[in-house]
MDAnalysis code that builds the backbone (N, CA, C; Angstrom):
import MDAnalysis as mda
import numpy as np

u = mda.Universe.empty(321, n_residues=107, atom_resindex=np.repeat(np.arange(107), 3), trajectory=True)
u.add_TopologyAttr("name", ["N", "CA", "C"] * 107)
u.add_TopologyAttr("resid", np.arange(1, 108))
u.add_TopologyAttr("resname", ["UNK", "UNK", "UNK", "UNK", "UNK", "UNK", "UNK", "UNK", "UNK", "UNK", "UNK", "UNK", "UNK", "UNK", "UNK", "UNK", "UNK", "UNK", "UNK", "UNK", "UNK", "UNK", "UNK", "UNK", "UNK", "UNK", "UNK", "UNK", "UNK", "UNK", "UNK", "UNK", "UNK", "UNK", "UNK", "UNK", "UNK", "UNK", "UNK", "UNK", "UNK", "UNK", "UNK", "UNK", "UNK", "UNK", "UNK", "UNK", "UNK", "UNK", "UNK", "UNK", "UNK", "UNK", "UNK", "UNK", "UNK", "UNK", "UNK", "UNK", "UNK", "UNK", "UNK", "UNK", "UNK", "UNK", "UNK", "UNK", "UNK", "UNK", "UNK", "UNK", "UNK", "UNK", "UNK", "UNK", "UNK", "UNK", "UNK", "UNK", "UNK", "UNK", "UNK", "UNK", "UNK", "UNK", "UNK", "UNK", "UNK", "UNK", "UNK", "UNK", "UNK", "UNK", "UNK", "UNK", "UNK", "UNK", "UNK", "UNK", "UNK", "UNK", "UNK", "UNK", "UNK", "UNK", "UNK"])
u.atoms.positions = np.array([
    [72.722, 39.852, 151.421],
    [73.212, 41.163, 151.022],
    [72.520, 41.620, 149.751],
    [71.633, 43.039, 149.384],
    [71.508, 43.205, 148.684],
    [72.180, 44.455, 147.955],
    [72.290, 44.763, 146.980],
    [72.865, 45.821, 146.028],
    [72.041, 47.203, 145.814],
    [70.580, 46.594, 146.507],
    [69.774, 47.649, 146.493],
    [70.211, 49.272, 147.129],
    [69.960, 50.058, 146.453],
    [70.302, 51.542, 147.151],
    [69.123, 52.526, 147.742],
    [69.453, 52.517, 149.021],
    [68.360, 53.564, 149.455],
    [68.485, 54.795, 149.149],
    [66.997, 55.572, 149.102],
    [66.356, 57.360, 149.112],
    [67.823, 57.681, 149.482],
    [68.654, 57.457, 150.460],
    [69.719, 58.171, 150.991],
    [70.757, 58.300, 150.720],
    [70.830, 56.993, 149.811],
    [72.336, 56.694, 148.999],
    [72.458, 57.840, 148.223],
    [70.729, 57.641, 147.422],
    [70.937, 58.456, 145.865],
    [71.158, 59.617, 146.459],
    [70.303, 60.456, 147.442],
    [70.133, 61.704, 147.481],
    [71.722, 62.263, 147.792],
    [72.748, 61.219, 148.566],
    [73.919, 61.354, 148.811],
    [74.558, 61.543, 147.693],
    [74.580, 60.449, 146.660],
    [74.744, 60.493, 145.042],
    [74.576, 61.671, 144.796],
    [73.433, 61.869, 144.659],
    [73.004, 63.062, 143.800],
    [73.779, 64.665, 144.249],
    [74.299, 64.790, 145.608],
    [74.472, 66.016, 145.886],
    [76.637, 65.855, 145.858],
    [76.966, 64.771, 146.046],
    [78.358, 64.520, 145.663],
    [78.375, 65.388, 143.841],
    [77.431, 64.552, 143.387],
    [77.700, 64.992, 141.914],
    [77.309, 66.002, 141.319],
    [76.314, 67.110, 142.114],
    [76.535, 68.488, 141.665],
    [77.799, 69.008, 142.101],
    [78.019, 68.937, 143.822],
    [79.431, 69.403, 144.022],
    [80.566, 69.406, 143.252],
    [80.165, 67.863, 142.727],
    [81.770, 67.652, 141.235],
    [81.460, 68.634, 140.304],
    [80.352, 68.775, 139.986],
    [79.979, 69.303, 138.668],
    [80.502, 70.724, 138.573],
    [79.695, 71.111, 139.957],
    [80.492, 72.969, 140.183],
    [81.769, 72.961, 140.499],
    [82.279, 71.889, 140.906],
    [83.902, 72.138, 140.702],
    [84.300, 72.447, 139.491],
    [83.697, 71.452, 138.755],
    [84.806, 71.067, 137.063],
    [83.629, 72.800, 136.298],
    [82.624, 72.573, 136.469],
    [82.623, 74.324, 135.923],
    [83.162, 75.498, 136.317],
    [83.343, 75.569, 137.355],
    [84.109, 76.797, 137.948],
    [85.670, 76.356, 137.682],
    [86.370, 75.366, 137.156],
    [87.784, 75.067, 136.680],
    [87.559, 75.357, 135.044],
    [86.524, 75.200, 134.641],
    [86.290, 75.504, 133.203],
    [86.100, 77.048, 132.705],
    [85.530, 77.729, 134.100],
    [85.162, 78.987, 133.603],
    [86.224, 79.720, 133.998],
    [87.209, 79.507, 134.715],
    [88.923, 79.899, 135.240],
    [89.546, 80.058, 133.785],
    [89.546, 78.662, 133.502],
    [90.670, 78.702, 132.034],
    [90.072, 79.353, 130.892],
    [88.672, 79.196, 130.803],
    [88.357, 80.297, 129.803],
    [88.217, 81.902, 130.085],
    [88.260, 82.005, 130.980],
    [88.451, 83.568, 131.211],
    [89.653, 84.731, 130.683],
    [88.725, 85.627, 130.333],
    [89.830, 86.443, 129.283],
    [91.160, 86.640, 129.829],
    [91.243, 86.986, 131.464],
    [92.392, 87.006, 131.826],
    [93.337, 85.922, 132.379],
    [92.477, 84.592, 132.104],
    [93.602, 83.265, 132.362],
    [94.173, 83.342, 130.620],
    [93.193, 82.982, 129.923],
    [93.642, 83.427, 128.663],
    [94.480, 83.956, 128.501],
    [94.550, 85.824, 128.461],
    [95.464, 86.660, 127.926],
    [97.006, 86.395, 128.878],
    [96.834, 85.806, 130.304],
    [98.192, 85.533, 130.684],
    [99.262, 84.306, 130.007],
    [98.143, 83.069, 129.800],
    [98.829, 82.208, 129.005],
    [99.301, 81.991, 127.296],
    [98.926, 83.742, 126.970],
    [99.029, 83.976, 125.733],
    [100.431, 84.739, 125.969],
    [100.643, 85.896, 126.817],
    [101.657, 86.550, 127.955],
    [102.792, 85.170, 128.222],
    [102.501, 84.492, 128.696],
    [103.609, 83.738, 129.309],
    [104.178, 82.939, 127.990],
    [103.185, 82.374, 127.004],
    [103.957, 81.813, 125.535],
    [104.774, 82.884, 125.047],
    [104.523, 83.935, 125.071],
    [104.941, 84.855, 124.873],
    [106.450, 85.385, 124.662],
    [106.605, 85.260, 126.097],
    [107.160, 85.353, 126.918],
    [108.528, 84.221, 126.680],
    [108.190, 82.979, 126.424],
    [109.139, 82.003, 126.886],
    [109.480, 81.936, 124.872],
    [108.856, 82.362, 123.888],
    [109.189, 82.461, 122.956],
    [110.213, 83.408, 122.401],
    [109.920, 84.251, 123.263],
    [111.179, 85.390, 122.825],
    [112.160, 85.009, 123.808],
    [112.311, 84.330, 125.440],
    [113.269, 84.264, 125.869],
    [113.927, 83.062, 124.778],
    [113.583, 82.284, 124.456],
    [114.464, 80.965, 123.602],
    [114.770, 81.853, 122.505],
    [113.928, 82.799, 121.951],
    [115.008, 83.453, 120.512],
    [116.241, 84.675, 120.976],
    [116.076, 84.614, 122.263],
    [117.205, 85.795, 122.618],
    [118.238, 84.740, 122.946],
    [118.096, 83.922, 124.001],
    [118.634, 82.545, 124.014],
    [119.686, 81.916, 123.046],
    [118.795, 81.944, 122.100],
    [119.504, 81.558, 120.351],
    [120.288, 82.247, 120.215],
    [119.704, 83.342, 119.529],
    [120.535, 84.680, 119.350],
    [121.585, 85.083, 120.170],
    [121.838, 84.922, 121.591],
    [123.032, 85.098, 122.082],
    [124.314, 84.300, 121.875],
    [123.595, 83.155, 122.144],
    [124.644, 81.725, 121.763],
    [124.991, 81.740, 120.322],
    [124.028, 82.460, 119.678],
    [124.779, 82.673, 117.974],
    [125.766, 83.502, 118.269],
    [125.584, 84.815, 118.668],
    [126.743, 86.222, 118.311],
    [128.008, 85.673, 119.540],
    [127.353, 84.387, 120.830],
    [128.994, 84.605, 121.447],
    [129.676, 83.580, 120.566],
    [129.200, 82.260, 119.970],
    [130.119, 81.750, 118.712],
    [130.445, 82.471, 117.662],
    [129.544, 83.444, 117.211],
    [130.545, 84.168, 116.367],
    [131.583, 85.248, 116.765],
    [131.571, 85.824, 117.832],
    [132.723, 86.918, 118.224],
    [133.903, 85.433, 118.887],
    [133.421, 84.182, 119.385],
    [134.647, 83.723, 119.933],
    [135.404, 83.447, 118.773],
    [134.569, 82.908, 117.698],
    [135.386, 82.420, 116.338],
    [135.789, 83.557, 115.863],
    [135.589, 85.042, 115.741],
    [136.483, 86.028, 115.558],
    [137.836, 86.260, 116.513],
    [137.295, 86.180, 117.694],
    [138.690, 86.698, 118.714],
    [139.751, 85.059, 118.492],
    [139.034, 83.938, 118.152],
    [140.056, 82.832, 117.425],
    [141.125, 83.409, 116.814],
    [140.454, 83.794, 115.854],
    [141.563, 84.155, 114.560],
    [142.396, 85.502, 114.977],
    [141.987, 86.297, 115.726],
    [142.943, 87.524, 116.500],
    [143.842, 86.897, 117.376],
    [143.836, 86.241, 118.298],
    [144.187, 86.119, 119.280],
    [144.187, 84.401, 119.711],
    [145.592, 84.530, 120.267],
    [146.581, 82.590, 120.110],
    [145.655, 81.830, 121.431],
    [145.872, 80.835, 121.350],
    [145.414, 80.068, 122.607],
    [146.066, 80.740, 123.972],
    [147.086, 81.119, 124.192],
    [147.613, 81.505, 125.351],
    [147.160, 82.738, 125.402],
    [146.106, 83.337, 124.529],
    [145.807, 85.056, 124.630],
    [146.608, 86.213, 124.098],
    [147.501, 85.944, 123.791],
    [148.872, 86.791, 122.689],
    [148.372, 87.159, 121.778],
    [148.102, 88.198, 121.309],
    [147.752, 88.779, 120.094],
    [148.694, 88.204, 119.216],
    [147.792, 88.040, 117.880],
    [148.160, 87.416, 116.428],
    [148.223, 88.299, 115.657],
    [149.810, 89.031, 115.694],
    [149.734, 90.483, 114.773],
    [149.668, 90.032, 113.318],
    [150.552, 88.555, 113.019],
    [150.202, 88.304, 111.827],
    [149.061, 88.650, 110.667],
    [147.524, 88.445, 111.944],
    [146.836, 88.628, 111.499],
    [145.900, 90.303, 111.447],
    [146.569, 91.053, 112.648],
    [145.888, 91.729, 113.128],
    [146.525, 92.825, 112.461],
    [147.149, 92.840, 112.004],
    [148.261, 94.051, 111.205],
    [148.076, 94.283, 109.619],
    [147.454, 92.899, 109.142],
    [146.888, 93.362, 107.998],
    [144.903, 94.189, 107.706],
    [144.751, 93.728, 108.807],
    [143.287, 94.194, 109.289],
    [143.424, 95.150, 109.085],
    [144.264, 95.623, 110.345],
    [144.451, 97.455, 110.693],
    [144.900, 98.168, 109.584],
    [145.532, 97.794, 108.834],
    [145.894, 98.573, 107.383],
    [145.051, 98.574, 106.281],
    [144.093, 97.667, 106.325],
    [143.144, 97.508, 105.636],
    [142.091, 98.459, 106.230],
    [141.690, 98.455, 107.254],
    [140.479, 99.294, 107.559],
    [141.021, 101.103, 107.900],
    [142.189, 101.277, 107.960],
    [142.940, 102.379, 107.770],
    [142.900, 102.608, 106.587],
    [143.217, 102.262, 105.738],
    [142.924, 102.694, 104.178],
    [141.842, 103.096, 103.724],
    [140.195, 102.193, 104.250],
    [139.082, 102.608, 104.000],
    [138.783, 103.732, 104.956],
    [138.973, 103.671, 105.712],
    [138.788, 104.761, 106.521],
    [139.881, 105.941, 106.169],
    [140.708, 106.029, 105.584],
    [141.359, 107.327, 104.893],
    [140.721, 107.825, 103.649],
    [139.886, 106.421, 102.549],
    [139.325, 106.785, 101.666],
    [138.193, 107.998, 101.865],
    [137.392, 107.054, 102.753],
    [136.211, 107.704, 103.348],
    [136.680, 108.903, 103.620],
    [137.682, 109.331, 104.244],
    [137.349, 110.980, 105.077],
    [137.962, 111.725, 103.649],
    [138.774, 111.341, 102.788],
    [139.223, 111.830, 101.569],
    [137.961, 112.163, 100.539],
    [137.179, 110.667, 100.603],
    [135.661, 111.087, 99.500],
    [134.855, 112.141, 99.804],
    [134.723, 112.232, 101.843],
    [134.075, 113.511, 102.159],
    [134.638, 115.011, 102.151],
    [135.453, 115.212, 102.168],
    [136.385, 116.121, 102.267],
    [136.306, 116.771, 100.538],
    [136.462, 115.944, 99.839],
    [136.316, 116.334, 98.264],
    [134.806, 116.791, 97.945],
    [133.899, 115.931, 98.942],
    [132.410, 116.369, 98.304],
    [132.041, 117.394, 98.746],
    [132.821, 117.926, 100.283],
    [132.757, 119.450, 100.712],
    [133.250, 119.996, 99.569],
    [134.491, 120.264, 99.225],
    [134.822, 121.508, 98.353],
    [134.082, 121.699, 97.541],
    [132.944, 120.885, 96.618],
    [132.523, 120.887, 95.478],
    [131.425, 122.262, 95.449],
])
């Protein structure tokens, strides 16, 4: 047995390994192309603002649940305790307010 390779091997060789070659360049000239590019700039994009809206939602629904907490009992019953000093409080500013405008008309 020898190891020797015939004219036919190589020339076989030789044409396997351009075929590879124009594969892996034409996969090279895909990903560098402006528009594989600009989509995978698009899709980071993309998945960056969905995770900060993501965030951002899961922030504001812990903060409105930890508000409607303090309004409102485990069984869902309004907590006038709490909700009655609110309303008189933001009734007052809001009487100020239409009182401060009302005065800056007459002037």
């Amino acid at each position: 047995m020898s190891d020797a390779r015939t004219p036919v091997d190589i020339e076989a060789d030789i044409v396997r390994r351009r075929r590879d070659l124009a594969v892996a360049l034409d996969e090279i000239a895909v990903r560098v192309h402006p528009q594989t590019l600009m989509g995978d700039v698009k899709a980071k994009a993309a998945a960056s603002v969905d995770r900060t809206v993501g965030r951002a939602y899961v922030a504001v629904n812990q903060g409105v649940s930890g508000v409607r907490a303090q309004f409102v009992g485990e069984d869902g019953s309004p907590r006038m305790e709490r909700i009655v000093p609110v309303a008189v409080v933001a009734a007052v500013v809001t009487g100020g307010l239409c009182f401060r405008s009302a005065r800056r008309r007459r002037r």
